[in-house]
KOLSEDO-665897 format. One line per 4 residues: number of its first residue (from 1); for each residue x, y, z of C-alpha. Coordinates in nm, 3 decimals. Layout:
# KOLSEDO-665897
NUM	X Y Z  ...
# end
This chain:
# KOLSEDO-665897
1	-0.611 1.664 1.901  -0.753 1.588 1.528  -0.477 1.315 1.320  -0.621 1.271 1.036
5	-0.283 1.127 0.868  -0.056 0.877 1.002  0.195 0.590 0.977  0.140 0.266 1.145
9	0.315 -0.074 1.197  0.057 -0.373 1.183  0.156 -0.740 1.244  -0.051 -1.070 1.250
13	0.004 -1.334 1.504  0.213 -1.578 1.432  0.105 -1.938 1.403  0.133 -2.225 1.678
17	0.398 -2.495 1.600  0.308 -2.885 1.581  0.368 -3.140 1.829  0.554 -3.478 1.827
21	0.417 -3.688 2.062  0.330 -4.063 2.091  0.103 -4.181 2.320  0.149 -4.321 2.632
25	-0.077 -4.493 2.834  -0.114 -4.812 3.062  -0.121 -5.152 2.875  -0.084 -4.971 2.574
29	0.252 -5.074 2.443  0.259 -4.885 2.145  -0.006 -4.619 2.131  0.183 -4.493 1.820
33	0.221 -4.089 1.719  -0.069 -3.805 1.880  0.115 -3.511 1.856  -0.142 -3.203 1.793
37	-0.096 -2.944 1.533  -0.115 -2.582 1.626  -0.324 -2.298 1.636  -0.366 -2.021 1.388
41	-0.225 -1.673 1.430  -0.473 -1.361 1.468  -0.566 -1.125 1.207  -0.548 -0.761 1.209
45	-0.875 -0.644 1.112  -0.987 -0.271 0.978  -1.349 -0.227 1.092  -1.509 0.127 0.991
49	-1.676 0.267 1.335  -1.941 0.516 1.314  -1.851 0.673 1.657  -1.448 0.720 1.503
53	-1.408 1.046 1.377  -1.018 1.081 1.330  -0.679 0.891 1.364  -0.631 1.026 1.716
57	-0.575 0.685 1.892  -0.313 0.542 1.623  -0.105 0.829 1.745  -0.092 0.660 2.091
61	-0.001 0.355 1.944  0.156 0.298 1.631  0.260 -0.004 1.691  -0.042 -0.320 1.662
65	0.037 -0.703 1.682  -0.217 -0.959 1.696  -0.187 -1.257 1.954  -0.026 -1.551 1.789
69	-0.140 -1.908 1.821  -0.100 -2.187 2.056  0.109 -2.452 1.979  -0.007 -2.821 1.980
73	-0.036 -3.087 2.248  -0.005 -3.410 2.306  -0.358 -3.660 2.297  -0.371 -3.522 1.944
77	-0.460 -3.130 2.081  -0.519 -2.884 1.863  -0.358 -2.517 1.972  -0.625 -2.254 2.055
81	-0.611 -2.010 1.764  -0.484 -1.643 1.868  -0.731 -1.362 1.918  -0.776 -1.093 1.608
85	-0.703 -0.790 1.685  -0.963 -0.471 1.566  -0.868 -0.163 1.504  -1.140 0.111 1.468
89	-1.136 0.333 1.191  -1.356 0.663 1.107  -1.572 0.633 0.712  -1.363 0.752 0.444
93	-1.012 0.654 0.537  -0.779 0.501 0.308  -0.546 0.259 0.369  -0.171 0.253 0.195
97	0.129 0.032 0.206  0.433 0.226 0.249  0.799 0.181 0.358  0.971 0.241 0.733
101	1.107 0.534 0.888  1.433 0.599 0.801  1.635 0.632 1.162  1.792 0.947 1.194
105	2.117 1.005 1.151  2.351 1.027 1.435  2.651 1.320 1.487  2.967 1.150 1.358
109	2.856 0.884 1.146  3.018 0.872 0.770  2.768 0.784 0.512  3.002 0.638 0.269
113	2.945 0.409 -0.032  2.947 0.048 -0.015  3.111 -0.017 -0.331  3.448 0.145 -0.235
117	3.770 -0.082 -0.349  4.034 -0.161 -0.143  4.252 0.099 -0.371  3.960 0.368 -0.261
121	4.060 0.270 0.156  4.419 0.233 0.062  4.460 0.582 -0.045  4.300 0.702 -0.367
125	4.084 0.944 -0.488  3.801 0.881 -0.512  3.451 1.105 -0.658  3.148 1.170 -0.401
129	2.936 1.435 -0.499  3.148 1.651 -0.721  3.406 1.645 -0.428  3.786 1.478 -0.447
133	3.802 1.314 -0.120  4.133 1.115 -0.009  4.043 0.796 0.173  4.305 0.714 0.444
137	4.303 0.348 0.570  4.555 0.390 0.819  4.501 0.727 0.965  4.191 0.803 1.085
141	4.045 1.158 1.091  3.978 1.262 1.462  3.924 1.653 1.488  3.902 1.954 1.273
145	4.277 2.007 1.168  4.326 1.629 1.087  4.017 1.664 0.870  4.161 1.979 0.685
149	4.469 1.794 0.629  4.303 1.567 0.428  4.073 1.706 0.210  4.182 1.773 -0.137
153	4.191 2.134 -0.258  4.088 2.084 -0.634  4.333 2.335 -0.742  4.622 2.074 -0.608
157	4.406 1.788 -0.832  4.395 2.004 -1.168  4.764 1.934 -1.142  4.760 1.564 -1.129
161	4.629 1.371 -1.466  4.368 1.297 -1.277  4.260 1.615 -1.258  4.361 1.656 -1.632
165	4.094 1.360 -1.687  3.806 1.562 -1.503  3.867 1.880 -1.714  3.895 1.721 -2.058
169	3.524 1.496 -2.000  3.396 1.872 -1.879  3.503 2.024 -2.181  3.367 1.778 -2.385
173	3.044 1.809 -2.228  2.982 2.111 -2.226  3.110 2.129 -2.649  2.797 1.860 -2.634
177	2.570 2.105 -2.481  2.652 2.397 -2.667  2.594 2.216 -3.032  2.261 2.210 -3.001
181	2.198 1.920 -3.221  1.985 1.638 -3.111  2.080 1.350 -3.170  1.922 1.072 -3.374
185	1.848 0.751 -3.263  1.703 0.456 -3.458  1.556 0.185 -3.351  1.293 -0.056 -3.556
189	1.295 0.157 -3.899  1.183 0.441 -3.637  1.403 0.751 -3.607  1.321 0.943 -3.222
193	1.436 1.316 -3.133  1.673 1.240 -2.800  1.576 1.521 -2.676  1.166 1.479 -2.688
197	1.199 1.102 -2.522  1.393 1.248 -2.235  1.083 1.436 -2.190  0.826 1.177 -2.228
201	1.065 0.983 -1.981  1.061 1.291 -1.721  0.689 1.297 -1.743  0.657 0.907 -1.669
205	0.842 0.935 -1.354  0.661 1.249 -1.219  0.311 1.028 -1.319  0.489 0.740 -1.073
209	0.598 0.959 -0.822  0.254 1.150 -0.821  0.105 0.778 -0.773  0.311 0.635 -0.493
213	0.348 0.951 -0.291  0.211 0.757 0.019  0.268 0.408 -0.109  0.074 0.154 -0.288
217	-0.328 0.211 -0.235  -0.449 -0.104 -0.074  -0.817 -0.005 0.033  -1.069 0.269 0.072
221	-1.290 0.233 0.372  -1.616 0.438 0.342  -1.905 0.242 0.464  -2.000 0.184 0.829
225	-1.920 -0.146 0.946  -1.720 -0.223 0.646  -1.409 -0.502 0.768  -1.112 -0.552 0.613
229	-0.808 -0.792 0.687  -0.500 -0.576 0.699  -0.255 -0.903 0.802  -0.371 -1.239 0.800
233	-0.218 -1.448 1.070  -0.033 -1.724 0.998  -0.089 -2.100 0.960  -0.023 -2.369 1.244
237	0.197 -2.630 1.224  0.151 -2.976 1.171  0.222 -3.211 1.456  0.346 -3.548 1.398
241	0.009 -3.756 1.384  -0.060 -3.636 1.072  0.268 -3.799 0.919  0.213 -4.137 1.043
245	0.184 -4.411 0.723  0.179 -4.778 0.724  0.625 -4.764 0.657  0.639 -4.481 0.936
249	0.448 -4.547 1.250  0.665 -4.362 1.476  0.717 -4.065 1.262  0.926 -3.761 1.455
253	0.832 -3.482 1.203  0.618 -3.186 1.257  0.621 -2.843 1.119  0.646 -2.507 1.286
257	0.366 -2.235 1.237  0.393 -1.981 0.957  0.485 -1.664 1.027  0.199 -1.399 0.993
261	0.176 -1.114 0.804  0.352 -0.792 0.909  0.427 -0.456 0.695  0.408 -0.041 0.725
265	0.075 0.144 0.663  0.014 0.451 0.600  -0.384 0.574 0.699  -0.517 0.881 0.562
269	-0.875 1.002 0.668  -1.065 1.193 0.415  -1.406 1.285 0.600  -1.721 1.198 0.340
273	-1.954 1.514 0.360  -2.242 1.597 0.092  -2.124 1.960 0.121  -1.813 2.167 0.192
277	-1.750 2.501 0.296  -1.471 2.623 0.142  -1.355 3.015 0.186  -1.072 3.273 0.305
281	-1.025 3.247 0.693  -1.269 3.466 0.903  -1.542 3.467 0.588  -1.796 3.337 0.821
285	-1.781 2.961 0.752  -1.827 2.843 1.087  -2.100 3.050 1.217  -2.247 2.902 0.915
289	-2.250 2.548 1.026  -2.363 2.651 1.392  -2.690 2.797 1.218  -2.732 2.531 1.003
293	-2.690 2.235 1.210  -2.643 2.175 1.570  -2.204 2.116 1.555  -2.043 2.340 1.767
297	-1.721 2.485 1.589  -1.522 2.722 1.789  -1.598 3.108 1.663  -1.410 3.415 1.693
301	-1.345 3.769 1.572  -0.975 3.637 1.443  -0.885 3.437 1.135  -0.798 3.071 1.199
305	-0.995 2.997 1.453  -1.087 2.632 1.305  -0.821 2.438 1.293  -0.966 2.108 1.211
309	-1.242 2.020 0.963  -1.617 2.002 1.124  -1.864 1.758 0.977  -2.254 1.887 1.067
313	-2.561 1.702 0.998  -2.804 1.928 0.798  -3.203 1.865 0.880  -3.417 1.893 0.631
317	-3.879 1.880 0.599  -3.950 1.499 0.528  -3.737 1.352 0.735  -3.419 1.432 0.460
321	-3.096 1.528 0.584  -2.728 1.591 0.450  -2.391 1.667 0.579  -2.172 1.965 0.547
325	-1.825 1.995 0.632  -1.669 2.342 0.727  -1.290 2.313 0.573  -1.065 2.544 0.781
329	-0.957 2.874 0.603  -0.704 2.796 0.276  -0.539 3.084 0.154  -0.312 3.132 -0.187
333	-0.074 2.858 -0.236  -0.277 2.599 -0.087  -0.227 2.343 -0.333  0.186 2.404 -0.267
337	0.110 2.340 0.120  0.146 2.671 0.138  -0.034 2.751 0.532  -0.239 2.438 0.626
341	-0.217 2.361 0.301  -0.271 1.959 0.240  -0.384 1.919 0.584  -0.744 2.007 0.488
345	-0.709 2.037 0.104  -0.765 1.646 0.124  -1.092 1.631 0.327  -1.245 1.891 0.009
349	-1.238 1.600 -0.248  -1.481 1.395 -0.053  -1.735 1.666 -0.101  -2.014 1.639 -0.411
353	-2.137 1.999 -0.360  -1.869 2.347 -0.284  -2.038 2.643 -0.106  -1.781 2.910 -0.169
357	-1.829 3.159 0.179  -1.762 3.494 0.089  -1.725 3.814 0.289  -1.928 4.045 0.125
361	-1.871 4.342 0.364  -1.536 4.350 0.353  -1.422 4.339 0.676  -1.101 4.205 0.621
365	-1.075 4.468 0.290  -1.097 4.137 0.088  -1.265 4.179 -0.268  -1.514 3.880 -0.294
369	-1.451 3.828 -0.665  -1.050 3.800 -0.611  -1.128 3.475 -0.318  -1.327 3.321 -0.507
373	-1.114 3.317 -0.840  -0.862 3.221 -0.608  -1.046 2.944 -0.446  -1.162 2.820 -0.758
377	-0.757 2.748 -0.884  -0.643 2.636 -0.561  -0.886 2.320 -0.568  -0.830 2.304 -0.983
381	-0.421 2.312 -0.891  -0.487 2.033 -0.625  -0.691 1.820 -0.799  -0.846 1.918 -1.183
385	-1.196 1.695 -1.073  -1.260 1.928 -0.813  -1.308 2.218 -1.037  -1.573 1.994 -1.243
389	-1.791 1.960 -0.946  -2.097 2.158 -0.854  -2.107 2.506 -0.654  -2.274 2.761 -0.494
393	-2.176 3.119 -0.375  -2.305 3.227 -0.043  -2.249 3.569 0.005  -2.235 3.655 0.376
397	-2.256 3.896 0.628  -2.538 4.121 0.439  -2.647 4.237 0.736  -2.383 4.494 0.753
401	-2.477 4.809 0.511  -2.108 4.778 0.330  -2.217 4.471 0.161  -2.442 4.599 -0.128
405	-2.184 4.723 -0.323  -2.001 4.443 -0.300  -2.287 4.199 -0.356  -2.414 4.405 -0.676
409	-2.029 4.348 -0.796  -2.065 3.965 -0.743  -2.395 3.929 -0.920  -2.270 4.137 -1.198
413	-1.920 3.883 -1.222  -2.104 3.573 -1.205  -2.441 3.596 -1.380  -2.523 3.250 -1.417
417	-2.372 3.071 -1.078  -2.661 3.097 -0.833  -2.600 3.313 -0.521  -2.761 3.335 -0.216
421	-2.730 3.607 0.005  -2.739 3.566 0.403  -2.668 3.646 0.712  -2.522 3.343 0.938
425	-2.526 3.629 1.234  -2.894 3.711 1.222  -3.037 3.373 0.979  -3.134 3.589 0.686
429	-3.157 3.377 0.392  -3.097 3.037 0.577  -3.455 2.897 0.446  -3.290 2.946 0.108
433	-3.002 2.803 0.131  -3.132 2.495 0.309  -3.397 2.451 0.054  -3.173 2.427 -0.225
437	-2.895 2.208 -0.046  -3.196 1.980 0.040  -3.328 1.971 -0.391  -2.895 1.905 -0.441
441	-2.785 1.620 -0.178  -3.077 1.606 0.107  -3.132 1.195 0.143  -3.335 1.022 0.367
445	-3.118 0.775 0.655  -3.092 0.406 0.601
# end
């Protein structure tokens, strides 16, 4: 199973209280206060593992608290400090602070407001939603007729002057509407349209809600070995031998530990790759990556077939290598989570380098030109960089005899991208391909 997304709960151990104490020991009459303070809590720590390739083992285990801290002793000793707790993560997940799960809902229970009035409970109407609802203190609703019985029809309410109330603020909002004059506000010596703030205001709030879609960004983990301290643990307490003074020599104070760190995560893995391979399902993306490197993504004659992203490692002469990552087949509407949609759209902006994989035989009667306009607004639509970012056509299965009118067509649309023509069945054009991919991103191992 590939989780490359999930929510987690992370808690730091809490710290070890103080001891009161005073010493006792033979012919020592007053050995005065030795009570020991106590140990810190554990962290939980983030450490970016090389040998992680996915979320899979947070799904197991969403839950993580670190061991808390000893408390103190007597003879003035110190609590042993808890044990930090490390959780492994894969390169190029990042890390955001979100809110809980909402619990679910369960049959029968009434959401109401908390802000009803005792006149609301006693028997007056009441608005929820555009709906007259009559509150009953004293009668509860128990089945389906009982609940007829006491909803409002709002025919019955136009009657009332309550209802009267409703129809003449209506009316006058929709006279408001109709007028079609803005209205002027001024503010400062500066006169604004109503109208074109409520805008600007509307666009504000999509820009937040754009920006805290998961939560607020805490880290981005991308280098091996990298650590980070999700919760710190908390503080030990102070026992009472460290409020003795020359007035107090029999002090009974101490403090308790602090309480460590605890909040909801969200983790979202976006695998780093120097290339991606980004086409229609069944274009011939992962025999691609079998001939190119030594990964082993499953292949078939049916679309869909990869249904998590591969990361291969690319050799190159001179000891230079790179990675490429085969993206599993996006389709129209991508960007709109339209099929897998975000699930792999995500792992794409990671990538420096885009090898579009086209079908140029048209086995699936798909028109190469059409998937690769398409492609090319799908990543735009998901993310505007991504369409700045270099790319490459590779125009496969040539060794079928359909494919030269089709590849004439594509060098004829796109004159000045460079295209390389290959076969990932047989390995025509492979030398090519690798040569250039090794003059783009090829890079030599630390």
């Amino acid at each position: 199973m590939f989780v490359d997304h999930i929510k987690i709960f992370a808690k730091a151990g809490d710290g070890g209280n103080g001891c009161m104490s005073f010493r006792r020991e033979a012919h020592v009459p007053k050995g005065g206060p030795d009570g020991g303070d106590g140990g810190k809590g554990g962290d939980v720590i983030l450490v970016v593992d090389q040998h992680t390739d996915n979320l899979r083992n947070f799904f197991y285990t969403p839950n993580h608290k670190a061991e808390r801290g000893v408390h103190g002793k007597g003879q003035r000793k110190t609590g042993r400090g808890g044990k930090n707790l490390v959780l492994k993560v894969p390169p190029g997940t990042i890390v955001y602070r979100t809110t809980p799960n909402k619990p679910k809902p369960k049959p029968g229970d009434l959401d109401f407001e908390e802000d009803y009035t005792a006149k609301d409970w006693a028997g007056e109407f009441v608005e929820d939603e555009g709906q007259m609802v009559l509150m009953n203190r004293e009668e509860g609703i128990e089945d389906e007729k009982d609940a007829e019985t006491e909803t409002v029809v709002q025919g019955e309410i136009a009657d009332t002057e309550f209802g009267k109330e409703i129809a003449a603020d209506e009316a006058e909002a929709e006279e408001e509407a109709n007028s079609g004059e803005s209205m002027m506000v001024e503010d400062d010596d500066t006169v604004f349209d109503e109208e074109e703030d409520e805008i600007a205001d509307n666009e504000v709030e999509e820009d937040d809600v754009a920006r805290s879609e998961y939560g607020e960004l805490i880290v981005d983990l991308t280098e091996v070995g990298q650590k980070f301290v999700l919760c710190k643990g908390g503080i030990g307490g102070k026992g009472n031998w460290n409020f003795r003074t020359d007035t107090n020599q029999a002090p009974i104070e101490f403090t308790p530990g602090e309480k460590g760190d605890e909040d909801h995560y969200y983790l979202e893995l976006r695998q780093i790759a120097d290339v991606g391979l980004v086409g229609f399902p069944n274009a011939g993306k992962s025999t691609l990556l079998t001939a190119l490197s030594k990964a082993t993504p499953k292949v078939a004659a049916y679309p869909f077939t990869t249904l998590k992203p591969m990361v291969g490692v690319v050799d190159f002469p001179g000891f230079m290598r790179c990675t490429v990552a085969d993206i599993p087949g996006l389709i129209e509407g991508a960007h709109d989570d339209v099929g897998l949609g975000h699930d792999f759209l995500r792992h794409i902006s990671r990538c420096a380098v885009f090898l579009f994989v086209v079908d140029t035989a048209g086995v699936d009667q798909r028109d190469p030109i059409s998937d690769i306009q398409i492609l090319r607004k799908e990543l735009r639509l998901y993310d505007e960089e991504l369409g700045e970012r270099e790319w490459l056509i590779v125009a496969n299965k040539t060794d079928l005899e359909e494919s030269e009118m089709y590849l004439n067509t594509l060098q004829y649309r796109f004159p000045k991208q460079e295209i390389f023509p290959i076969s990932a069945q047989t390995g025509d054009g492979l030398e090519a391909l690798k040569k250039r991919l090794c003059e783009m991103v090829g890079s030599r191992p630390t």
